[in-house]
DRENZAPA-195895 format. One record per residue (C-alpha): residue in three letters; chain; x, y, z. Coordinates in steps of 0.05 Angstrom, whole numbers. Layout:
% residues N
type->ala, mol->A, px->X, py->Y, pz->Z
...
***
This chain:
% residues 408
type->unk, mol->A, px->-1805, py->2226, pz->118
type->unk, mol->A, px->-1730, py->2227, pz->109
type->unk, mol->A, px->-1694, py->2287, pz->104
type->unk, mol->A, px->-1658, py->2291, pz->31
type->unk, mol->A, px->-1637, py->2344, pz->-17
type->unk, mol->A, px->-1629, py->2292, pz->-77
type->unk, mol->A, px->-1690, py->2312, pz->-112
type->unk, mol->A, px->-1708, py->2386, pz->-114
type->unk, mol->A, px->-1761, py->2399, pz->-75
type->unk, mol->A, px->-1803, py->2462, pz->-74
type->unk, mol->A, px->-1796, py->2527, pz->-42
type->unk, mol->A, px->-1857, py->2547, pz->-5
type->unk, mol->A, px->-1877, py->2620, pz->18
type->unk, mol->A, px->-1921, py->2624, pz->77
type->unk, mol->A, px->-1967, py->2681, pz->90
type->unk, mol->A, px->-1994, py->2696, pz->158
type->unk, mol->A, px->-2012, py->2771, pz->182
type->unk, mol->A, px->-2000, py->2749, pz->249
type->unk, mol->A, px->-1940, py->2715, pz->268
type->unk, mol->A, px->-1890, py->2711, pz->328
type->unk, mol->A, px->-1896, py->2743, pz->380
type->unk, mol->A, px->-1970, py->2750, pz->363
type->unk, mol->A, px->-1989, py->2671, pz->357
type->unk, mol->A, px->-2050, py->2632, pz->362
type->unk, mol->A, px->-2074, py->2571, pz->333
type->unk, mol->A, px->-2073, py->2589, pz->257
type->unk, mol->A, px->-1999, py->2625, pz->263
type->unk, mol->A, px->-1972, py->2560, pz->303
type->unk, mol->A, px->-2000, py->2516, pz->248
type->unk, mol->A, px->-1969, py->2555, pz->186
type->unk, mol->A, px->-1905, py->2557, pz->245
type->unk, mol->A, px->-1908, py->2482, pz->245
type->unk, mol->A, px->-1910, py->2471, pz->172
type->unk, mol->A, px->-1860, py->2514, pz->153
type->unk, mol->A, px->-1805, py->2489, pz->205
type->unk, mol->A, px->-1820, py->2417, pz->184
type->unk, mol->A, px->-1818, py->2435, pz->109
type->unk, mol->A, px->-1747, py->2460, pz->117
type->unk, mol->A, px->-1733, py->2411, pz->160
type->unk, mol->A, px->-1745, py->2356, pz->106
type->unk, mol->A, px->-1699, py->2387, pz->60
type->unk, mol->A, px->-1753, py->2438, pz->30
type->unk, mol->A, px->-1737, py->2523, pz->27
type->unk, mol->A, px->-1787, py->2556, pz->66
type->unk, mol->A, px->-1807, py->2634, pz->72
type->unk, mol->A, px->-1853, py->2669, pz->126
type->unk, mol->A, px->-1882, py->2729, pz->102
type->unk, mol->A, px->-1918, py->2772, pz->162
type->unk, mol->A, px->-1936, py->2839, pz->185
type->unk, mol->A, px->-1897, py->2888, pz->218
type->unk, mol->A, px->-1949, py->2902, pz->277
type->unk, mol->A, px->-1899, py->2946, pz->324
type->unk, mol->A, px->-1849, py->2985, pz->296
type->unk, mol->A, px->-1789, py->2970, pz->342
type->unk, mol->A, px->-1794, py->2897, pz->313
type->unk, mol->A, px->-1745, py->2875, pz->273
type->unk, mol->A, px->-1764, py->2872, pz->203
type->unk, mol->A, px->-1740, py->2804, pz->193
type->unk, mol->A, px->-1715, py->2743, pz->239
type->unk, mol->A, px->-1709, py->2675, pz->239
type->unk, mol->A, px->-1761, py->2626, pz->261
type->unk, mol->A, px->-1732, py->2554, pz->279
type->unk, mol->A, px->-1692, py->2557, pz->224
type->unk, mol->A, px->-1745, py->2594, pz->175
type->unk, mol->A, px->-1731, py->2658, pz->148
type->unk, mol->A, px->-1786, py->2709, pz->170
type->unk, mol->A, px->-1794, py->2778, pz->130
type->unk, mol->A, px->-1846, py->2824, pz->164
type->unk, mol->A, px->-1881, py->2869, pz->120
type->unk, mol->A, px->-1895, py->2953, pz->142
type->unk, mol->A, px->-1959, py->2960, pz->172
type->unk, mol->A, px->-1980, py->3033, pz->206
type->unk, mol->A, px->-2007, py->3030, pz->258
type->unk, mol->A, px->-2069, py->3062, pz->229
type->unk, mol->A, px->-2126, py->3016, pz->224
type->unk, mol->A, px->-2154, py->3028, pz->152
type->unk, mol->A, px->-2092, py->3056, pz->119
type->unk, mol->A, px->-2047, py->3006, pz->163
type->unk, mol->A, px->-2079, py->2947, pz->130
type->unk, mol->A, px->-2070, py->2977, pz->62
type->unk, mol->A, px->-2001, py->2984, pz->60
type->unk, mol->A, px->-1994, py->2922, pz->90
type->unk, mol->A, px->-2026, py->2897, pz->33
type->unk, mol->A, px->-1984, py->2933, pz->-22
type->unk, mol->A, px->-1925, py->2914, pz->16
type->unk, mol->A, px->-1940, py->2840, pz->9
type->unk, mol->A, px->-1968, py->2840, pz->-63
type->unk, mol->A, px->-1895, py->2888, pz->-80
type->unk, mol->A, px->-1853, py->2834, pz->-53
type->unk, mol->A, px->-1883, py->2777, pz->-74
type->unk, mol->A, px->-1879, py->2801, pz->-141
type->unk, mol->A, px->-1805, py->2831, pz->-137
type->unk, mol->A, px->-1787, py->2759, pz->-111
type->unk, mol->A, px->-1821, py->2712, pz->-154
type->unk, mol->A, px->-1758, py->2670, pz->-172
type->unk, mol->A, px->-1754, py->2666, pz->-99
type->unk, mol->A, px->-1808, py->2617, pz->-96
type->unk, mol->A, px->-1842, py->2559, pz->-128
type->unk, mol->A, px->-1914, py->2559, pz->-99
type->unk, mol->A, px->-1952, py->2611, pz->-45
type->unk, mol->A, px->-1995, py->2577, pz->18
type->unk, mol->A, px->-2037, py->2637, pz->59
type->unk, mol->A, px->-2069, py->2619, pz->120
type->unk, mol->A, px->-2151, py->2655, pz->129
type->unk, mol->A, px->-2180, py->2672, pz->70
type->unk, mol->A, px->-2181, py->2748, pz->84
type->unk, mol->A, px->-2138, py->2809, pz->58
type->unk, mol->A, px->-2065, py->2777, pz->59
type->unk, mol->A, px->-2102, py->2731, pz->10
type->unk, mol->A, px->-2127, py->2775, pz->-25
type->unk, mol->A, px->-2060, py->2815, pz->-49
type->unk, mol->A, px->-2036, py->2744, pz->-54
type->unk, mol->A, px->-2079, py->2731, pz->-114
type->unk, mol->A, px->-2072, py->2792, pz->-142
type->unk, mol->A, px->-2004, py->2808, pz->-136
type->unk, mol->A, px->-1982, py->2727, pz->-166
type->unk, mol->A, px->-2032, py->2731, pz->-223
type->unk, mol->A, px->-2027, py->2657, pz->-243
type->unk, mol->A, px->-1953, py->2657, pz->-243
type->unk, mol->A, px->-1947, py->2610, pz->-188
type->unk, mol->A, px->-1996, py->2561, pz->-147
type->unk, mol->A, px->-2033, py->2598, pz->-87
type->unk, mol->A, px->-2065, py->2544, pz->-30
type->unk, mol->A, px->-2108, py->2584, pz->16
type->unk, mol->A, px->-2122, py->2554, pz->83
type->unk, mol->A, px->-2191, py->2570, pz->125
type->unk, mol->A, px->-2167, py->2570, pz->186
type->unk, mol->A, px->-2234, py->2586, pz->221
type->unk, mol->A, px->-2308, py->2557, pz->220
type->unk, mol->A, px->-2374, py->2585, pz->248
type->unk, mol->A, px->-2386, py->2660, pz->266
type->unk, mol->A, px->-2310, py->2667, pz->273
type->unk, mol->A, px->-2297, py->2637, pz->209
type->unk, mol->A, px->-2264, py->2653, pz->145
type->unk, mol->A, px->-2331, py->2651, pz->100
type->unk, mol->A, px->-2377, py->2690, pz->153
type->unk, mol->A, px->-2327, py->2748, pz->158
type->unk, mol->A, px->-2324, py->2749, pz->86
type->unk, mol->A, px->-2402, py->2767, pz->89
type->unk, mol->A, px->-2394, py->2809, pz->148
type->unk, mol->A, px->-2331, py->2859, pz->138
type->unk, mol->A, px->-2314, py->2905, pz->97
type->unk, mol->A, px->-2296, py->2894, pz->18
type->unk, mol->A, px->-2310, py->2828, pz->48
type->unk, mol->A, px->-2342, py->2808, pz->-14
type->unk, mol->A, px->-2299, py->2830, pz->-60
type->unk, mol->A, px->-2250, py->2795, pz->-27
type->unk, mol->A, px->-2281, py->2736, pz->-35
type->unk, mol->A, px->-2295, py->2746, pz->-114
type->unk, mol->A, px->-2212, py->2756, pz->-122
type->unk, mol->A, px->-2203, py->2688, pz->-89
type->unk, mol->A, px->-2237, py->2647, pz->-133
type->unk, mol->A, px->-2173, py->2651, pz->-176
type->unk, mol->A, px->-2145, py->2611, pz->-127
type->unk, mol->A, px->-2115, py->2541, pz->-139
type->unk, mol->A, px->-2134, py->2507, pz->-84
type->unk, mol->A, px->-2172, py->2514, pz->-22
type->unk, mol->A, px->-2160, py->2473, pz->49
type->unk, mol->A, px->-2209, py->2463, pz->101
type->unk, mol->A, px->-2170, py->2441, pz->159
type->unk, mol->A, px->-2244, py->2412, pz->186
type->unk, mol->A, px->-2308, py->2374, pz->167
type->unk, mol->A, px->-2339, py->2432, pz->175
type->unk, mol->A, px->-2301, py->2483, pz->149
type->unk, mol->A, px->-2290, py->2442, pz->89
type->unk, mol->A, px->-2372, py->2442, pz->85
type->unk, mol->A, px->-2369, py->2510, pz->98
type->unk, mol->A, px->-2327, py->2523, pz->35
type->unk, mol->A, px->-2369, py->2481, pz->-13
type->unk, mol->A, px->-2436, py->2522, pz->18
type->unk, mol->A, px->-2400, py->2590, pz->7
type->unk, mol->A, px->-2396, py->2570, pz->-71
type->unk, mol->A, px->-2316, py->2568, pz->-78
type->unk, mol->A, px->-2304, py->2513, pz->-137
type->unk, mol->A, px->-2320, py->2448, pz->-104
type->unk, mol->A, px->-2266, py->2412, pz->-151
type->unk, mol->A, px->-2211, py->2464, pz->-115
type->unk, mol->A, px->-2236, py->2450, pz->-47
type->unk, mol->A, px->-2182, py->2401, pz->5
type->unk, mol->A, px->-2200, py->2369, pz->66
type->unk, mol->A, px->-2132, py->2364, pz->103
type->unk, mol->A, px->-2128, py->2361, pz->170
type->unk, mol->A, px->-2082, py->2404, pz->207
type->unk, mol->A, px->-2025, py->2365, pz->241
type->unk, mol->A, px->-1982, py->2372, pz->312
type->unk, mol->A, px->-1913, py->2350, pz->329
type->unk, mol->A, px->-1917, py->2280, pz->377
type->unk, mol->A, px->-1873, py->2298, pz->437
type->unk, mol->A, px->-1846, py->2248, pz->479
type->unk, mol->A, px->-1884, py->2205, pz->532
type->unk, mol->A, px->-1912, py->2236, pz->584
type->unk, mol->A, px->-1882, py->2207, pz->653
type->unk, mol->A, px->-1866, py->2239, pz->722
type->unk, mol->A, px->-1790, py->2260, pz->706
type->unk, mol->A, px->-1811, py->2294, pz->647
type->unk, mol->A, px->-1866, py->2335, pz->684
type->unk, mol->A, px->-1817, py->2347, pz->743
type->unk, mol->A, px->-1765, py->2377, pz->682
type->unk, mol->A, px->-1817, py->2414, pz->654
type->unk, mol->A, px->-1850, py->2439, pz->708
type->unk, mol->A, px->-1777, py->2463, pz->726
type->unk, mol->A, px->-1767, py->2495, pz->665
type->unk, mol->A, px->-1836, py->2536, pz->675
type->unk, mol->A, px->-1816, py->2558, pz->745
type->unk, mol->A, px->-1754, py->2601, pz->708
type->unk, mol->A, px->-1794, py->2625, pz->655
type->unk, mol->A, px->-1843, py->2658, pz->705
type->unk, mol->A, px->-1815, py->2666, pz->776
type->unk, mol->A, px->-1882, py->2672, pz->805
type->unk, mol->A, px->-1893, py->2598, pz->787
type->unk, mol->A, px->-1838, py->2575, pz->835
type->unk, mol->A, px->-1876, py->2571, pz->901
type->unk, mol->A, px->-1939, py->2540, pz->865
type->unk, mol->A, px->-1904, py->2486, pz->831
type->unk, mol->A, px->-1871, py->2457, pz->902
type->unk, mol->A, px->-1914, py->2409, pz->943
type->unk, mol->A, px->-1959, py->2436, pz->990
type->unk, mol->A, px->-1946, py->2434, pz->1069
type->unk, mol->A, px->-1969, py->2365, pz->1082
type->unk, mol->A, px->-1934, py->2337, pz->1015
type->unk, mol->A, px->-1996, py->2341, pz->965
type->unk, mol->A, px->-1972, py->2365, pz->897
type->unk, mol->A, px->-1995, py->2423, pz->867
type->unk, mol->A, px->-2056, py->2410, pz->813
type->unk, mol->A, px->-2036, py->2449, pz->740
type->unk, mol->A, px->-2096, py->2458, pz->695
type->unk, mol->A, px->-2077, py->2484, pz->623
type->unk, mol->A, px->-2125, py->2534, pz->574
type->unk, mol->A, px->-2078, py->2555, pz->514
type->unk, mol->A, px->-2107, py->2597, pz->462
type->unk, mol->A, px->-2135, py->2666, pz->443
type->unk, mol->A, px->-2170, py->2707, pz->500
type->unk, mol->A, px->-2219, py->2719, pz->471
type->unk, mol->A, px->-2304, py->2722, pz->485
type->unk, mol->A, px->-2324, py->2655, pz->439
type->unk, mol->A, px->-2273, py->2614, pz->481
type->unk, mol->A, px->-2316, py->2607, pz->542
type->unk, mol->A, px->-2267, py->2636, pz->584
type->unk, mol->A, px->-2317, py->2677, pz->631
type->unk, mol->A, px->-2343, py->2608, pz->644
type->unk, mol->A, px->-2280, py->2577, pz->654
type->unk, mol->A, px->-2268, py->2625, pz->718
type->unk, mol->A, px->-2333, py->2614, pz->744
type->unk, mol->A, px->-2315, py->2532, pz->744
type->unk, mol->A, px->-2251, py->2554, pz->780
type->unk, mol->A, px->-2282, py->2590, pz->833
type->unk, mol->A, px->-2319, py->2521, pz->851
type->unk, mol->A, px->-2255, py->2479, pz->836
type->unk, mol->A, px->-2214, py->2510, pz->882
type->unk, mol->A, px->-2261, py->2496, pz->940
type->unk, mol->A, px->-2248, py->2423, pz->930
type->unk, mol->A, px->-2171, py->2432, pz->915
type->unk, mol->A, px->-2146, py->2488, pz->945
type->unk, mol->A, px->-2080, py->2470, pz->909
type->unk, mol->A, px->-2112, py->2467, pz->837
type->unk, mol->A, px->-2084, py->2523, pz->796
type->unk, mol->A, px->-2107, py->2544, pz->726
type->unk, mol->A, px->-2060, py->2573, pz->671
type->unk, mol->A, px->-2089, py->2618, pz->614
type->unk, mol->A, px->-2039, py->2616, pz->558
type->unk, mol->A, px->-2042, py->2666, pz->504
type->unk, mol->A, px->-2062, py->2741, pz->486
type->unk, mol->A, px->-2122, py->2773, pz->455
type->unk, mol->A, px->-2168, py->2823, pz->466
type->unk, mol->A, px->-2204, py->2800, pz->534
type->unk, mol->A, px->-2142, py->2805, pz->567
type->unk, mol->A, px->-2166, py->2859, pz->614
type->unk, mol->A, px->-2233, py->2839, pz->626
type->unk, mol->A, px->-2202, py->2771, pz->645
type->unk, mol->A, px->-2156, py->2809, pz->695
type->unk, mol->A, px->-2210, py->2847, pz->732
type->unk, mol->A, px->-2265, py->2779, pz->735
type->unk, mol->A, px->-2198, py->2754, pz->764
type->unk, mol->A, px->-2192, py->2802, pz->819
type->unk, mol->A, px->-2264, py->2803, pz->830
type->unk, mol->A, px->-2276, py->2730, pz->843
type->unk, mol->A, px->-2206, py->2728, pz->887
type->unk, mol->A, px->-2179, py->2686, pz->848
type->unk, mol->A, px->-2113, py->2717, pz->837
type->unk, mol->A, px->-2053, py->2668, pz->860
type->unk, mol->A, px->-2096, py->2605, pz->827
type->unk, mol->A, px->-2117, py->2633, pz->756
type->unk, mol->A, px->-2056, py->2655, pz->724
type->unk, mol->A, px->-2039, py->2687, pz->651
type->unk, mol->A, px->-1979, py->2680, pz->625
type->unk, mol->A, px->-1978, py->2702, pz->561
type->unk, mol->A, px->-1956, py->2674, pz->490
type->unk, mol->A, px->-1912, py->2615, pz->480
type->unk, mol->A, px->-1870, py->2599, pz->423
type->unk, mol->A, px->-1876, py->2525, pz->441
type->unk, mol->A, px->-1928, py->2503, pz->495
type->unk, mol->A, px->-1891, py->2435, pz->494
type->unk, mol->A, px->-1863, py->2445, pz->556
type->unk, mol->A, px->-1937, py->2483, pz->589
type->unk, mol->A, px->-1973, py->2423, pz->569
type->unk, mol->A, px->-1920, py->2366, pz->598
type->unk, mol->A, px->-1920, py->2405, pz->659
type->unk, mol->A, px->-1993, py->2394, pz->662
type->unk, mol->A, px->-2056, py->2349, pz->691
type->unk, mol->A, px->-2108, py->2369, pz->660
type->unk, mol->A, px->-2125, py->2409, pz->591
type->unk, mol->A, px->-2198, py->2456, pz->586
type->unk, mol->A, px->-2228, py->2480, pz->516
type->unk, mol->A, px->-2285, py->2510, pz->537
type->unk, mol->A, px->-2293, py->2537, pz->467
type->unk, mol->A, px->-2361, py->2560, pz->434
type->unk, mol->A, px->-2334, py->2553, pz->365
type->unk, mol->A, px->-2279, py->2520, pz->343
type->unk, mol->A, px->-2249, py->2498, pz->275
type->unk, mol->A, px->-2204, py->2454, pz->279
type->unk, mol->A, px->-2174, py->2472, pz->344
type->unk, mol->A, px->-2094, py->2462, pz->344
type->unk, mol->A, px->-2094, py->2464, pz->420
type->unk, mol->A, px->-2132, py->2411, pz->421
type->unk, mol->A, px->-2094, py->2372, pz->379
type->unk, mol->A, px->-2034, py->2392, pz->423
type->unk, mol->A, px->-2065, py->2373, pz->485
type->unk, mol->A, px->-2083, py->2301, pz->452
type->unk, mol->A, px->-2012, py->2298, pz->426
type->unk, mol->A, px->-1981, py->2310, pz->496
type->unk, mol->A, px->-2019, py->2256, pz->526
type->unk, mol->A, px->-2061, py->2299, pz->567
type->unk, mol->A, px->-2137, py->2286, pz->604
type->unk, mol->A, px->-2178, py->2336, pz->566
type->unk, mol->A, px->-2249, py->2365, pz->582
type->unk, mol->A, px->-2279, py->2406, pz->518
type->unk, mol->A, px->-2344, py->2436, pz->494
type->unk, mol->A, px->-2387, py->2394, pz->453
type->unk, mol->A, px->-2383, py->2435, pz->389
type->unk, mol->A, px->-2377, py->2406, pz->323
type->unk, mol->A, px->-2310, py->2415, pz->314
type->unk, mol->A, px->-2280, py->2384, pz->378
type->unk, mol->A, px->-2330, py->2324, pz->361
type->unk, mol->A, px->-2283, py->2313, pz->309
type->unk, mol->A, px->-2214, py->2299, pz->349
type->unk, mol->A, px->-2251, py->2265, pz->407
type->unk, mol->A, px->-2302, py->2222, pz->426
type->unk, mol->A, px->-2347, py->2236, pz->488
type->unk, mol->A, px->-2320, py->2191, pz->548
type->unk, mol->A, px->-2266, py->2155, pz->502
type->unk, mol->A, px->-2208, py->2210, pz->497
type->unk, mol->A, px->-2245, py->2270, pz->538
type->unk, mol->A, px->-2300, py->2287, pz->575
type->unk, mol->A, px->-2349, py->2346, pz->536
type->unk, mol->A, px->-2400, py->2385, pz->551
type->unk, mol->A, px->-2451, py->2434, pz->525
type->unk, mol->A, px->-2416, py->2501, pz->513
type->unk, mol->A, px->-2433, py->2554, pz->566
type->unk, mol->A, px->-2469, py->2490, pz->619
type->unk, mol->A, px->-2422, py->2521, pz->679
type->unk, mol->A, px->-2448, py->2464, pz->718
type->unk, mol->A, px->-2430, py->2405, pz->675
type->unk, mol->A, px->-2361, py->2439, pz->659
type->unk, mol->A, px->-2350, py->2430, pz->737
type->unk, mol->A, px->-2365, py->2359, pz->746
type->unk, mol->A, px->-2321, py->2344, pz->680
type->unk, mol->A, px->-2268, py->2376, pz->723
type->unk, mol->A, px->-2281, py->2346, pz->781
type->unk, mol->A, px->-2281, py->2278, pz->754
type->unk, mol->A, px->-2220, py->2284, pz->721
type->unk, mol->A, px->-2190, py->2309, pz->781
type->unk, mol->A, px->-2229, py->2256, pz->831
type->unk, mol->A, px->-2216, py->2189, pz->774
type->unk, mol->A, px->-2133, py->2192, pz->767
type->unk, mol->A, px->-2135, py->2117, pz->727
type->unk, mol->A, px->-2198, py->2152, pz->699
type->unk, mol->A, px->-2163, py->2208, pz->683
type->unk, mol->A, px->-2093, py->2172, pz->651
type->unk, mol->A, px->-2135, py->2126, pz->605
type->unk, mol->A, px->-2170, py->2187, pz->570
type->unk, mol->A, px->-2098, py->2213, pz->560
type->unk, mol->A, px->-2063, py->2146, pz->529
type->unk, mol->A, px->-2128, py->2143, pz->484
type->unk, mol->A, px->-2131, py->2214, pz->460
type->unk, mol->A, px->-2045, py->2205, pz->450
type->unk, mol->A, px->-2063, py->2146, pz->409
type->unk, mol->A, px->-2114, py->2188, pz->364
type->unk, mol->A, px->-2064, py->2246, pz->352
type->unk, mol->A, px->-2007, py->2201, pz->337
type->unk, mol->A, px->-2049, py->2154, pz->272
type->unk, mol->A, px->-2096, py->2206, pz->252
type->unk, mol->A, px->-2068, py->2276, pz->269
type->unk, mol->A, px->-1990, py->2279, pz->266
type->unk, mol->A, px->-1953, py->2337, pz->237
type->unk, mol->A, px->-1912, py->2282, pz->190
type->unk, mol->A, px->-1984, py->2268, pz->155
type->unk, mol->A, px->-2009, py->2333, pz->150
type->unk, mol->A, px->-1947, py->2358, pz->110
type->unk, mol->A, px->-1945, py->2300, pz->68
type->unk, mol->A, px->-2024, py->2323, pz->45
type->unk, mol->A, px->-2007, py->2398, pz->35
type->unk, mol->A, px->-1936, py->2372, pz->-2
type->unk, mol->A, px->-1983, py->2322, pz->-49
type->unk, mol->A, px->-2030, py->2383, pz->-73
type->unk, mol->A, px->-1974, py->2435, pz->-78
type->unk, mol->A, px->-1930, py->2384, pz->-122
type->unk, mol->A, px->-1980, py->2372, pz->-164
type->unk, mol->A, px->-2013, py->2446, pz->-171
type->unk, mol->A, px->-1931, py->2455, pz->-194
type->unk, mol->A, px->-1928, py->2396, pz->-237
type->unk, mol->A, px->-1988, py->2425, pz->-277
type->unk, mol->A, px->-1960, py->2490, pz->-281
type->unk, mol->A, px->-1909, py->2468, pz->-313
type->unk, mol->A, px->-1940, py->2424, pz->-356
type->unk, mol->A, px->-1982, py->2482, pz->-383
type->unk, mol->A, px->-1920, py->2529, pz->-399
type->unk, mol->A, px->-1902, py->2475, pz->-449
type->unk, mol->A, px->-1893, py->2486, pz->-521
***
């Protein structure tokens, strides 16, 4: 899409409780489509939640205004006035903005809705699917249901999946409101060696311990770089992930595997860590605002996920051109094919996870083709360009008819 300002093009808010520096999947996605919106010429808003009070309450986000609402650190009463601070601004800034896109369907939504009232299009995105999903937490948490009942005033609903979108239509939101769009990643350049060398570089300064891992080994072998990006968290197989490693790294001593992200396993993933001695080849690093660089420093990407979406690491990992090995859930089914651009297995099979590895890491030409092929599929099917293009068609015309109905 060209970049022009000829026609007027609308402003957008986006709504995501967590944002930078707390970002997984879902906050990286609404990330993506905000930066490209302004990007083509569009105005774009984040609106987020204050979770620490020593962060600035607002900042700017690759060119994106982002406004962070006050939230106490007070778990009932915290997500309350998060609440009433969204709903206040949103309706103290309504000239601000031409149409509202939330990502989960859950109590940002929810003030959303209410706080709008019809005066400008909402989207609402599911973000999740399965037992971590947007429609089961609806049934399982609290005011959950009434949350739900509030939504249905929504304009328009997008399932980012197959499944999710299923999900919706099963969960009784208005079937003729209901958008399969499928969430989109930036295509990065090429993998080749330079780039990995620069990027591999690059990651060295970011975290100093990195240095001596990254440089060949004694007798000139180069170091192996496995990449996990994502939430730490119990459903993403991560438990399993370090009992693979512990086999791996009998094989290839100079195989190391990088846990990108935060969440609440954090700990536990620390002390299985220790335990298993694998401290100096499992290493977490954190949250990235970009894991461009993390994945072209790479050889070799590892979803061992027992739900998933629509998984936007994934996607990343296809984009960049990487060798991927991935549960066989539903969702990943979706982005790759069994033996064409990955290698999956059945969630939790330790054993099969293992081989997956160690055929990757045994097959290079093996190995390469998966990548080119799984490239191939992000670029046609799942680019960022495409997936803007989808949510810019609904919004324009959820506008169009508002403005059509306002007429005398």
């Amino acid at each position: 899409m060209e970049k022009t300002r000829s026609v007027k093009k609308a402003r957008v808010v986006w709504i995501s409780r967590r944002f930078w520096p707390l970002v997984g999947g879902a906050e990286r996605m609404i990330g993506y489509l905000a930066a490209a919106w302004a990007e083509q010429g569009g105005e774009s808003i984040i609106l987020t939640a204050q979770w620490d009070p020593t962060w600035p309450r607002e900042i700017c986000f690759h060119q994106v205004p982002v406004i962070r609402m006050s939230q106490p650190n007070m778990r009932f009463w915290g997500t309350l006035r998060y609440m009433q601070a969204l709903g206040r601004w949103l309706r103290q800034h309504r000239e601000r903005y031409d149409c509202v896109c939330v990502s989960m369907l859950k109590h940002d939504a929810y003030a959303a809705v209410r706080a709008v009232g019809g005066k400008r299009p909402i989207l609402l995105r599911a973000e999740g699917g399965g037992r971590t999903g947007d429609c089961y937490w609806q049934l399982e948490a609290r005011c959950g249901r009434r949350i739900k009942y509030r939504l249905m005033q929504a304009d328009a609903f997008i399932g980012p999946s197959q499944a999710i979108y299923r999900e919706l239509q099963a969960a009784g939101y208005p079937r003729s409101r209901i958008h399969y769009i499928p969430n989109g990643v930036p295509i990065p350049p090429a993998p080749d060696a330079a780039r990995r060398q620069s990027a591999r570089a690059a990651l060295a300064t970011l975290h100093l311990f990195l240095q001596g891992i990254l440089r060949p080994g004694p007798e000139g072998t180069m170091p192996i770089l496995a990449v996990y990006t994502g939430r730490l968290h119990p459903a993403k197989g991560l438990s399993e992930l370090l009992a693979v490693w512990d086999r791996i790294r009998l094989r290839w001593p100079q195989a190391h595997l990088c846990l990108a992200g935060e969440g609440p396993m954090r700990a536990e993933l620390e002390a299985q860590i220790a335990e298993r001695n694998l401290t100096g080849r499992v290493h977490l690093l954190g949250v990235f605002d970009s894991v461009e660089d993390l994945l072209a420093a790479a050889d070799l990407f590892i979803l061992p996920s027992y739900e998933e979406g629509m998984s936007l690491a994934l996607l990343e990992a296809m984009a960049a051109g990487l060798p991927i090995v991935a549960t066989e859930i539903p969702g990943n089914r979706q982005l790759v094919r069994d033996g064409e651009e990955a290698l999956l297995t059945p969630p939790g099979d330790v054993d099969a996870l293992t081989a997956a590895v160690s055929r990757i890491l045994s097959e290079p030409a093996f190995a390469e083709q998966l990548g080119r092929a799984a490239r191939q599929r992000a670029e046609t099917e799942f680019s960022l360009d495409y997936c803007l293009q989808q949510h810019q068609a609904l919004w324009e015309g959820l506008v169009h008819q508002r403005a059509q109905s306002l007429l005398p």
